[in-house]
N, CA, C and O of each residue as an XYZ file, in Angstrom:
648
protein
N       5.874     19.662     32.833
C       6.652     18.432     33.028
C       7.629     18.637     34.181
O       8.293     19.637     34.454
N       7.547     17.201     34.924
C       8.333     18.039     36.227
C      10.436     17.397     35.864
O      11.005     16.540     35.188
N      10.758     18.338     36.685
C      12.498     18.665     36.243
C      12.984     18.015     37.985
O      12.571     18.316     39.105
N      14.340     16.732     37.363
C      14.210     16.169     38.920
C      15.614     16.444     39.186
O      16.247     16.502     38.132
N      16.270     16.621     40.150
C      18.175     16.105     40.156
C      18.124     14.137     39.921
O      17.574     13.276     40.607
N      19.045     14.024     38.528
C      18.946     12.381     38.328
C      19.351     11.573     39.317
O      18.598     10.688     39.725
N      20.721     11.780     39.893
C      20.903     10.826     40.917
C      20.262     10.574     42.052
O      20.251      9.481     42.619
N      19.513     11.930     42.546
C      19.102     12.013     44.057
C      17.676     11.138     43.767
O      17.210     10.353     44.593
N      16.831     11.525     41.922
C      15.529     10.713     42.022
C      16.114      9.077     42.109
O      15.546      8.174     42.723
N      17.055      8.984     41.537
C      17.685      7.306     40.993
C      17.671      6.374     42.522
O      17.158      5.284     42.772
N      18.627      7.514     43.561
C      18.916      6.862     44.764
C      17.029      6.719     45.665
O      16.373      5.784     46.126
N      16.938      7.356     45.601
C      15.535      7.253     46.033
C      14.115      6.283     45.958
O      13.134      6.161     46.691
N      14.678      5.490     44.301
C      13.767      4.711     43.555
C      12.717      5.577     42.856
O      11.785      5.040     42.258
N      12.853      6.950     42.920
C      11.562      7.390     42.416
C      11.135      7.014     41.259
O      12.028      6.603     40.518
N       9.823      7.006     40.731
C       9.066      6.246     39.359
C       7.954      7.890     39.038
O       7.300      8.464     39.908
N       8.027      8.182     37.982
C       7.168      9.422     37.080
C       6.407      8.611     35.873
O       7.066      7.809     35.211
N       5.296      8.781     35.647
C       5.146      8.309     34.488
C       3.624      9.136     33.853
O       2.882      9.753     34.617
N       3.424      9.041     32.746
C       2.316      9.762     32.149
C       2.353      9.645     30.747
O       2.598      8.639     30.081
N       2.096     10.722     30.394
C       1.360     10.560     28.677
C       1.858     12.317     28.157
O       1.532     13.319     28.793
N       2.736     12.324     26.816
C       2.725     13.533     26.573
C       2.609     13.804     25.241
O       3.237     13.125     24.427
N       1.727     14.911     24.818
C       1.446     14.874     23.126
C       2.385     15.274     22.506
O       3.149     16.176     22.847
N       2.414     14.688     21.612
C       3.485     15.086     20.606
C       3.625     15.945     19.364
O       4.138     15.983     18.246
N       2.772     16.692     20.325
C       2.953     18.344     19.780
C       3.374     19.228     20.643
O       3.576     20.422     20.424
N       3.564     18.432     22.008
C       5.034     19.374     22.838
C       6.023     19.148     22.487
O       6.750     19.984     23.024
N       6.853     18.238     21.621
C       7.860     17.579     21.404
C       8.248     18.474     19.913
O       7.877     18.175     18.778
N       9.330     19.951     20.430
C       9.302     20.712     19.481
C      10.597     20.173     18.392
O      10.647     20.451     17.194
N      11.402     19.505     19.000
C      12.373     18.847     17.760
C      11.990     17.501     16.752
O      12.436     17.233     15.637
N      10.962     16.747     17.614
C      10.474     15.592     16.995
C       9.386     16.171     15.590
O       8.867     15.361     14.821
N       9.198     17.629     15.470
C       8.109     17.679     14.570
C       9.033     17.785     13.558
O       8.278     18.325     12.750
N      10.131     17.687     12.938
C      10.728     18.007     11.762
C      10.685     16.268     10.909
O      10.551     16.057      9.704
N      10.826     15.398     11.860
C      10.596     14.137     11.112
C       9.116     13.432     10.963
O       8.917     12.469     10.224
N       8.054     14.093     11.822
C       6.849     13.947     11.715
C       5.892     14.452     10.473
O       6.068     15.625     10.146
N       5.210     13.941      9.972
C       3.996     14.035      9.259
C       2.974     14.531      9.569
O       2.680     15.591      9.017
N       2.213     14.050     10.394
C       1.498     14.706     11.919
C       1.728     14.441     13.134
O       1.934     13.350     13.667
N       1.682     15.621     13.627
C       2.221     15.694     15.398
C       0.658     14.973     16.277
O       0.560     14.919     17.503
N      -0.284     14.550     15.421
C      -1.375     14.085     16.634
C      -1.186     12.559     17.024
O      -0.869     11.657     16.248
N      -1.547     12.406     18.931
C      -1.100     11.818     19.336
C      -0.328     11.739     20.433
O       0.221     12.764     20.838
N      -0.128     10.335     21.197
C       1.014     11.002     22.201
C       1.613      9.755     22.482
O       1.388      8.615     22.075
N       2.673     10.384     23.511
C       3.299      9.411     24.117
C       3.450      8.725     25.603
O       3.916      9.319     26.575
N       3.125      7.802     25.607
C       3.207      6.875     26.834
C       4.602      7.204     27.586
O       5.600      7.501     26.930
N       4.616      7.136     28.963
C       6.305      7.851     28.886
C       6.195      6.760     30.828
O       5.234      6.577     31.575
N       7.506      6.368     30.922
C       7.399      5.890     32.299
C       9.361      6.004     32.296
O      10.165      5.468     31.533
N       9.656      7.209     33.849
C      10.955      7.368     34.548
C      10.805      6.127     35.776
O       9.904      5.851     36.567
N      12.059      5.588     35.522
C      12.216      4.614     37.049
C      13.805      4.920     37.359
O      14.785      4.894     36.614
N      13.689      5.169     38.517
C      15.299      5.153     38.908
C      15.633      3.990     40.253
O      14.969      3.448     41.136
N      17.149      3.996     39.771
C      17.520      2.938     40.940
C      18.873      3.134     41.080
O      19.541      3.947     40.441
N      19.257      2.393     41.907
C      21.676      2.290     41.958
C      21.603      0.482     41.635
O      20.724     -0.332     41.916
N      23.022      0.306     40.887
C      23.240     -0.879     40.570
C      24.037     -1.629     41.591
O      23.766     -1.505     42.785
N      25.031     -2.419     41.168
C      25.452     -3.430     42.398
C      26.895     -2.580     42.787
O      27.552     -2.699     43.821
N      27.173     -1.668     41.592
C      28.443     -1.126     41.719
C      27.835      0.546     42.701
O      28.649      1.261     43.285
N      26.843      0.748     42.678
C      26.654      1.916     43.494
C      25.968      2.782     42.508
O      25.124      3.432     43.124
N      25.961      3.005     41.554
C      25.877      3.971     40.275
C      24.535      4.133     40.044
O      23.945      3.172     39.552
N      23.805      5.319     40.333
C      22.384      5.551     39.750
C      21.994      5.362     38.581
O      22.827      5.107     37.712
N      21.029      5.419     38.368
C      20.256      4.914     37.098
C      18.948      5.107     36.853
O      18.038      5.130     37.682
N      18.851      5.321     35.029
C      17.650      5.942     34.899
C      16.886      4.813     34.096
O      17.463      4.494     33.056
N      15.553      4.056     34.400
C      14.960      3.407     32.993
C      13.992      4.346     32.527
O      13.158      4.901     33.242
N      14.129      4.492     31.367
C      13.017      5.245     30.393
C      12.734      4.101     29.471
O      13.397      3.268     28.853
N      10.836      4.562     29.719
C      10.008      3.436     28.746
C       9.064      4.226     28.319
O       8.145      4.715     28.975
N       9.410      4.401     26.698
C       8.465      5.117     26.101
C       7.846      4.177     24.932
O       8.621      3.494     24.263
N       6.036      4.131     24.614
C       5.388      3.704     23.783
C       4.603      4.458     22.907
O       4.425      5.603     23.323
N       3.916      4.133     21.516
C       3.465      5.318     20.762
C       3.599      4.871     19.707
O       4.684      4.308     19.564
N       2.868      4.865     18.743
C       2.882      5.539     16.893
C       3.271      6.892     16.544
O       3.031      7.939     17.145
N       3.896      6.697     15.498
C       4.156      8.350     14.960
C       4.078      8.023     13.699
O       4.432      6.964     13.182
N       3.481      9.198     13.074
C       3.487      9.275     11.801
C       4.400      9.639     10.889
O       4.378     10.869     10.847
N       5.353      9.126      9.982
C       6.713      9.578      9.667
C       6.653      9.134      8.137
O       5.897      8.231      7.779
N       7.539      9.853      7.197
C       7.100      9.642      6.021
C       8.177      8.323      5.107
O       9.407      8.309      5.169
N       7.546      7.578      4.517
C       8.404      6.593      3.907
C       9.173      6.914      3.003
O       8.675      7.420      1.998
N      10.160      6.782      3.054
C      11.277      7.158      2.574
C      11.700      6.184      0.815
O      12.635      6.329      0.028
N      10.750      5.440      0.811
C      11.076      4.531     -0.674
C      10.063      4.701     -1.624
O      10.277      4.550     -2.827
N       8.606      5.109     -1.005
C       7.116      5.835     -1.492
C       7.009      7.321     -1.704
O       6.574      7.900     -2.700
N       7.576      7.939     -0.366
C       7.264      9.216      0.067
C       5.846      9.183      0.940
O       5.562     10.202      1.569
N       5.155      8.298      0.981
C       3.732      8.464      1.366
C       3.451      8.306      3.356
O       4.372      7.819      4.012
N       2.789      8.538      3.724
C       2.784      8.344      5.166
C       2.697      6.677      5.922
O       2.177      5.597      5.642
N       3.294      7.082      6.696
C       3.733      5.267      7.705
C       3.475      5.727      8.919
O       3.722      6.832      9.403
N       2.706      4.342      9.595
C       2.578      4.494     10.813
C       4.034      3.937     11.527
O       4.379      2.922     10.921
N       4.890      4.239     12.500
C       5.646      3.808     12.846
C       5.601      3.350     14.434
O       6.208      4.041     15.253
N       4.969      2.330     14.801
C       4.705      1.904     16.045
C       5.951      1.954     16.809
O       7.017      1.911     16.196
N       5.922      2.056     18.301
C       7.625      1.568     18.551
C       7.372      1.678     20.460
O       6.607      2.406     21.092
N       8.269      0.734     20.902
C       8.778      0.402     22.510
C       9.651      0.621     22.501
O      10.531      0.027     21.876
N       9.804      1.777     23.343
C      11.431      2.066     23.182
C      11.941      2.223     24.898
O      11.378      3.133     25.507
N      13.042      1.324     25.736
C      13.012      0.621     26.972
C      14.798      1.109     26.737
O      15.598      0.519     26.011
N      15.030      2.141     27.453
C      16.614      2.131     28.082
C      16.858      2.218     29.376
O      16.159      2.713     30.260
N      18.188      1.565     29.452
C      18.902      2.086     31.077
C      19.701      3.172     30.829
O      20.421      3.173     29.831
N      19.682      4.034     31.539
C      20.998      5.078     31.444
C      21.435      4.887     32.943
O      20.793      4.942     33.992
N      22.765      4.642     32.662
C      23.703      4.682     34.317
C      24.641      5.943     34.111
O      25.613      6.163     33.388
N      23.790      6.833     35.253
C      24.763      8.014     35.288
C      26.223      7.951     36.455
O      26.460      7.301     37.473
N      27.060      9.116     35.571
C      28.074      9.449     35.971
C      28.278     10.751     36.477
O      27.566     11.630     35.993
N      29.241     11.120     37.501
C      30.089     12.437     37.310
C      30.186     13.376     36.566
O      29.677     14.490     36.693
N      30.916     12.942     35.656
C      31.583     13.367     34.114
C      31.636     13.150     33.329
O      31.642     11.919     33.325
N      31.714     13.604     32.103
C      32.244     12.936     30.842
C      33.253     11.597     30.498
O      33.319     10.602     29.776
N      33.781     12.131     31.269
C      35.280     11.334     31.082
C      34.716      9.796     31.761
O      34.577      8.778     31.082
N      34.437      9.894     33.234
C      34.071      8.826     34.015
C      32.714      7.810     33.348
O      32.516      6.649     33.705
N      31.971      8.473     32.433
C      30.969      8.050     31.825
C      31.677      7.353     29.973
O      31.100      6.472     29.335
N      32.768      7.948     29.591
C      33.578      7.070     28.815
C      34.108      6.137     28.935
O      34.159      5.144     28.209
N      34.692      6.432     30.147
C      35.796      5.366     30.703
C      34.734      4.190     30.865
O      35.050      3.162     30.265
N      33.819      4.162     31.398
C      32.842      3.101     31.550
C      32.085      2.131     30.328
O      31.889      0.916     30.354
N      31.675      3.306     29.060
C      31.609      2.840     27.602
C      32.290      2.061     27.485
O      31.855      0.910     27.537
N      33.580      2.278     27.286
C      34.666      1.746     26.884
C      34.980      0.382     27.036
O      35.315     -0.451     26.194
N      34.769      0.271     28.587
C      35.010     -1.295     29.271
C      33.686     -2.209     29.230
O      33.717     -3.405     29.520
N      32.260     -1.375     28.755
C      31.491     -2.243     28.768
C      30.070     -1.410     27.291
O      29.056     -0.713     27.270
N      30.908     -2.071     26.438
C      30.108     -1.086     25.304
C      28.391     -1.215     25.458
O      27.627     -0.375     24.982
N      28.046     -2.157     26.044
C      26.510     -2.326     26.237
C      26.088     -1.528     26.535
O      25.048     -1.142     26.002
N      26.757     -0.766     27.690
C      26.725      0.466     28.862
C      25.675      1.349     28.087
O      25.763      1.262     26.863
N      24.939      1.977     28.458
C      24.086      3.299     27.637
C      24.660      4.296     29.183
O      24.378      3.795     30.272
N      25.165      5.184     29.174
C      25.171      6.094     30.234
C      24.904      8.102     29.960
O      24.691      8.808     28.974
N      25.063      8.331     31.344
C      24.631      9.927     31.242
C      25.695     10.468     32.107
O      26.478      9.891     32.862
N      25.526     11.794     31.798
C      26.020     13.092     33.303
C      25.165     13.311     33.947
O      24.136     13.830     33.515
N      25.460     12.776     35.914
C      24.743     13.163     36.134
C      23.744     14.848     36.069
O      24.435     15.807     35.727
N      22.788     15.042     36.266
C      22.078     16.811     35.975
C      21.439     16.543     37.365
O      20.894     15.590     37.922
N      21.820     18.076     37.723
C      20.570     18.755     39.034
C      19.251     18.880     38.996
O      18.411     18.524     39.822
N      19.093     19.588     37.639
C      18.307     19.916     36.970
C      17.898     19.154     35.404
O      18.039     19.705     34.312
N      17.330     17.666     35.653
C      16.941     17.419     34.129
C      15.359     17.655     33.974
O      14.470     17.729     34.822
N      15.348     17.711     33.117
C      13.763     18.216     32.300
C      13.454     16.729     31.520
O      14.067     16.180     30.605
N      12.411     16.375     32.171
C      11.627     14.787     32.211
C      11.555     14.940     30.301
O      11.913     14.052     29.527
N      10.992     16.315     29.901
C      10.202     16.048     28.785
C      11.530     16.605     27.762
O      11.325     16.650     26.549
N      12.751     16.980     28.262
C      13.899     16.683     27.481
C      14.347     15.355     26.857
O      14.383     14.975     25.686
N      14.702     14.726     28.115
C      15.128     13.243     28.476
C      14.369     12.319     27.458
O      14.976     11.601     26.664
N      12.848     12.395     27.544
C      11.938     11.895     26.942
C      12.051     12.180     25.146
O      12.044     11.400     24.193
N      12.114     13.113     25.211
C      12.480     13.776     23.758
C      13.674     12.874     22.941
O      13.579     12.134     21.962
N      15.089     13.350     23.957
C      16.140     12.569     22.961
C      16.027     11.121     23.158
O      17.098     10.710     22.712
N      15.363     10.117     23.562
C      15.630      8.931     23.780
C      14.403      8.558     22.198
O      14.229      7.447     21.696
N      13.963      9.446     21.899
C      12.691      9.018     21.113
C      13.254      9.374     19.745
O      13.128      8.767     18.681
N      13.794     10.309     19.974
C      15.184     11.121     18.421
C      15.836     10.199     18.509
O      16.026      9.950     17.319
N      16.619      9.082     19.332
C      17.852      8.258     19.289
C      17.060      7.237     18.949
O      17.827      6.707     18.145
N      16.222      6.635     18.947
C      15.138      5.503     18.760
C      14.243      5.374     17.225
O      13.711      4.366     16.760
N      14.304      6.945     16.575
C      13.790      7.018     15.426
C      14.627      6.244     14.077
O      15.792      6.634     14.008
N      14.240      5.220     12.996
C      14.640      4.520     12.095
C      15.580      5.852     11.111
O      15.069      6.902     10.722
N      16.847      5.478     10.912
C      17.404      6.284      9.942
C      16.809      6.632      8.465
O      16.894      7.794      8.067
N      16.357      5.880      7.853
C      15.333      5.715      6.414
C      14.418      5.065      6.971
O      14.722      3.878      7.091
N      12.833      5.484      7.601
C      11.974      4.739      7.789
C      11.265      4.011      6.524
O      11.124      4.963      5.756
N      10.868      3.151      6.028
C      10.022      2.382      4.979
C       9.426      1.349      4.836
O       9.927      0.237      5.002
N       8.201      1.590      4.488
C       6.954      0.355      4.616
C       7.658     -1.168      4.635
O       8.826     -1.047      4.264
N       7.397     -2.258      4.879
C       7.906     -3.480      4.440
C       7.132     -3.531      2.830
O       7.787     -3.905      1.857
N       6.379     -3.312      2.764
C       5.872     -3.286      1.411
C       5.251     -2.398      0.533
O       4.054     -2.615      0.344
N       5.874     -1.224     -0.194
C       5.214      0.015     -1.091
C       3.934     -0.719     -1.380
O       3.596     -1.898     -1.486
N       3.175      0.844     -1.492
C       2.081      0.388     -2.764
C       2.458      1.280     -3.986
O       2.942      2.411     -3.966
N       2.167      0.605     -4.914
C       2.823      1.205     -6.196
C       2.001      3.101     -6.150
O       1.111      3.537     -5.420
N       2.496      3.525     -6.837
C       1.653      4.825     -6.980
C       0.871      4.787     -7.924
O       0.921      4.208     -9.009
N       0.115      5.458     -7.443
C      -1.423      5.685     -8.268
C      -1.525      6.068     -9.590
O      -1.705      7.252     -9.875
N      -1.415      5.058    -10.578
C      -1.832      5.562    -12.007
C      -2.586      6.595    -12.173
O      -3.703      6.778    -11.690
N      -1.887      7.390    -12.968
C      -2.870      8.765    -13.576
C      -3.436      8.221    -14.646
O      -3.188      7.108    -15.110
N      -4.516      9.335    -15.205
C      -4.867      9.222    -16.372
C      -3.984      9.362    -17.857
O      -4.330     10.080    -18.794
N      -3.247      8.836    -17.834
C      -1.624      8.689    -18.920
C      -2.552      9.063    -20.400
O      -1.781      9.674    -21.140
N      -3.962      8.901    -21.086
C      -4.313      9.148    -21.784
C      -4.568     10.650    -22.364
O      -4.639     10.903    -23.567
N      -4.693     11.609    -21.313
C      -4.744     12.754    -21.488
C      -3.270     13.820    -21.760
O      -3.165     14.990    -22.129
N      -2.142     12.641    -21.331
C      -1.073     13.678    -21.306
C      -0.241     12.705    -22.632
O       0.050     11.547    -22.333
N       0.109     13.197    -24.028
C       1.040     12.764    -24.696
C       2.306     12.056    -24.186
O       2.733     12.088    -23.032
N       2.845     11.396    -25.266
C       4.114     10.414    -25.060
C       5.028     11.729    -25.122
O       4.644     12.650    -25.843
N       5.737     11.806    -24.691
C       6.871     13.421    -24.581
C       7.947     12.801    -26.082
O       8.189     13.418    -27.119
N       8.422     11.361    -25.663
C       9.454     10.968    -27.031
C       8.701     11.276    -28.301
O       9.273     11.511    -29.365
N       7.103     11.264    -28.108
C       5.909     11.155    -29.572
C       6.398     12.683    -30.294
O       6.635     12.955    -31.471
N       6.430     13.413    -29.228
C       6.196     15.143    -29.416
C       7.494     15.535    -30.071
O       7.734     16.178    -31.093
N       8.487     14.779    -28.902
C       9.942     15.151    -29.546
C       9.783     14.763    -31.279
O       9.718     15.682    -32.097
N       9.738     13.500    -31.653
C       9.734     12.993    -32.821
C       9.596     13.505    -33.673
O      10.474     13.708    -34.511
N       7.944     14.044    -33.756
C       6.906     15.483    -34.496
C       8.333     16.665    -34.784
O       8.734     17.121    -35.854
N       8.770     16.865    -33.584
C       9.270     18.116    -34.219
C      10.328     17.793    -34.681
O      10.853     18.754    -35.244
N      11.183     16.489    -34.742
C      12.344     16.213    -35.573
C      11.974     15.824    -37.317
O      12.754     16.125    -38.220
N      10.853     15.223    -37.513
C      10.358     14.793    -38.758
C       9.720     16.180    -39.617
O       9.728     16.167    -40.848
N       9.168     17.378    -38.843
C       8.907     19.135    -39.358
C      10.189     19.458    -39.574
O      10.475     19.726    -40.741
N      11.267     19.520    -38.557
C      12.692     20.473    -38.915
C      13.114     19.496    -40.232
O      13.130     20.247    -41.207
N      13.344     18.582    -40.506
C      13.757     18.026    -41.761
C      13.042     17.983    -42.780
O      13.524     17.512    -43.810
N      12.015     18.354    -42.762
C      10.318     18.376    -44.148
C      11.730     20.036    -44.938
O      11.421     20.685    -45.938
């Protein structure tokens, strides 16, 4: 995956885009189910009216992630489309939050790693409790083979008093 300086690709207009499986994506496998598959991935950079570089990341994809109200597996489709307007600093990249909370921004890096970038925007994009719009109930067992547990308790309260 190629590693660019953000502002110098931003000022430039440069555009990257490709496809990466998501079984390179070594932090995304802890909320995954299965890592097969990939992701659609497109970098665009530009400067705004105020001067300020900028990154759009557009990432597309299913992932498999587990439902959180079933337990059972979900497909979780998702478009996930940000601007990041980089800064300087920390501070200069607050100060900017601040006055315009819409703002999504960064520091600028010399050195960013495409398939970093790509990574946390997809971690920041993931549902806090993912869950079906609609469970399916779980699968009846065979309830005939295993006793009523209150039946068993009973048995042995009606023996201790005989």
């Amino acid at each position: 995956m190629p590693v660019i300086h953000s502002a110098e690709f931003a000022r430039e207009g440069g555009v990257l885009e490709g496809s990466l499986p998501l079984a390179d994506l070594p932090r995304l496998q802890e909320v995954l189910v299965r890592n097969e598959g990939e992701v659609a991935w497109r970098v665009r950079g530009g400067v705004d009216k105020f001067e300020r570089p900028w990154l759009e990341v557009s990432l597309t994809g299913e992932l498999a992630l587990q439902c959180q109200r079933c337990l059972s597996e979900m497909a979780w489709p998702f478009v996930v489309e940000v601007a990041l307007t980089q800064f300087a600093d920390e501070a200069a990249a607050d100060e900017a939050e601040a006055s315009d909370p819409e703002l999504d921004t960064m520091v600028i890096e010399s050195a960013l790693s495409i398939e970093t970038l790509l990574e946390d925007e997809l971690l920041l994009a993931l549902p806090f409790a993912p869950t079906h719009a609609i469970c399916e109930p779980p699968q009846e067992q065979n309830r005939q083979d295993k006793p009523n547990p209150f039946a068993v308790l009973a048995g042995l309260k009606t023996r201790k008093a005989e």
